[in-house]
N, C-alpha and C positions, 0 to 999 in steps of 0.2 A: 415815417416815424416822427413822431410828436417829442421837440426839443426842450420841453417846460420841463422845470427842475421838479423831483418830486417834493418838496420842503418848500413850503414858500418861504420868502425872504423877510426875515423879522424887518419890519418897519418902526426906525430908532425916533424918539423925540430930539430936538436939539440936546436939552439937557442931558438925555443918554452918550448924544454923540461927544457931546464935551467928555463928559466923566472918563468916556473910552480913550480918549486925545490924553487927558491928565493924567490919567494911569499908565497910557503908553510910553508920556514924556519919561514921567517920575521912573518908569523900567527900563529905561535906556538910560535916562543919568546916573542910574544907581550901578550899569553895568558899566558906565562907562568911569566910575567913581573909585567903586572897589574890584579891584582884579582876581579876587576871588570868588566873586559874586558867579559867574559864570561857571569856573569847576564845583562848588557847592551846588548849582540846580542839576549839573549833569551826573555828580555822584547822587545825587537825592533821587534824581530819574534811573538810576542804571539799579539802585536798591530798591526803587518799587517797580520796576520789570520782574526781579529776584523773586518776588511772595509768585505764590501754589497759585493761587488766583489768578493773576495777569499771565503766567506762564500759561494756563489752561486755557484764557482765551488767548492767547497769541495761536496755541497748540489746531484752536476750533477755527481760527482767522487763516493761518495757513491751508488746512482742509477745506475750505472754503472757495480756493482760488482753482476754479475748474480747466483756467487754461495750466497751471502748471500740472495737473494729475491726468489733465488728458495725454501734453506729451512726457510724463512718465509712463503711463500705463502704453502708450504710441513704443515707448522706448522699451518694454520691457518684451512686447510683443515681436518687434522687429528683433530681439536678441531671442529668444527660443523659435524664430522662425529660420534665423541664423544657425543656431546650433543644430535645426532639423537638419539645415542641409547640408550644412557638415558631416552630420551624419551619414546621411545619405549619399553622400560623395565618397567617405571613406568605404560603405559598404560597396561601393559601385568598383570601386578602386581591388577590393579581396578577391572581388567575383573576375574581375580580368586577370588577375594575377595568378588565379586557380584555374 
């Protein structure tokens, strides 16, 4: 299996790398300045989860993840394979009893 990323890697100019450095600086002093600064982007983020929109794709991003539906669907099977033979055991159970 071939380990190349499928996205190549954007290749920055210095000047971009700076501006990312400056901006990162100036978001860390500002978090570390105002103590509010942190619960205002986490409610700001918990409210745009909230809209129809982000909900519907979270909704399609979970449908999405085929190892969890496989063992649900694993899980749902092993439970009415369960209940057969339950079944089955209790009919076995009337027939000796009679």
């Amino acid at each position: 299996m071939d380990n190349t990323p499928t996205k190549p890697k954007k290749i920055l100019t210095d000047e971009e790398k700076e501006k990312r450095r400056e901006y990162n600086r100036a978001y860390m002093a500002k978090r570390r300045l105002e103590p509010d600064f942190l619960a205002r982007q986490q409610e700001a983020c918990r409210k745009s989860r909230q809209r129809p929109e982000a909900k519907e794709k979270e909704r399609i991003r979970n449908l999405q993840r085929d190892r969890s539906n496989y063992f649900c669907e694993r899980y749902k099977k092993q439970k009415e394979r369960y209940e057969e033979l339950t079944k089955q055991i209790e009919e076995m159970e009337q027939k000796i009893k009679n």
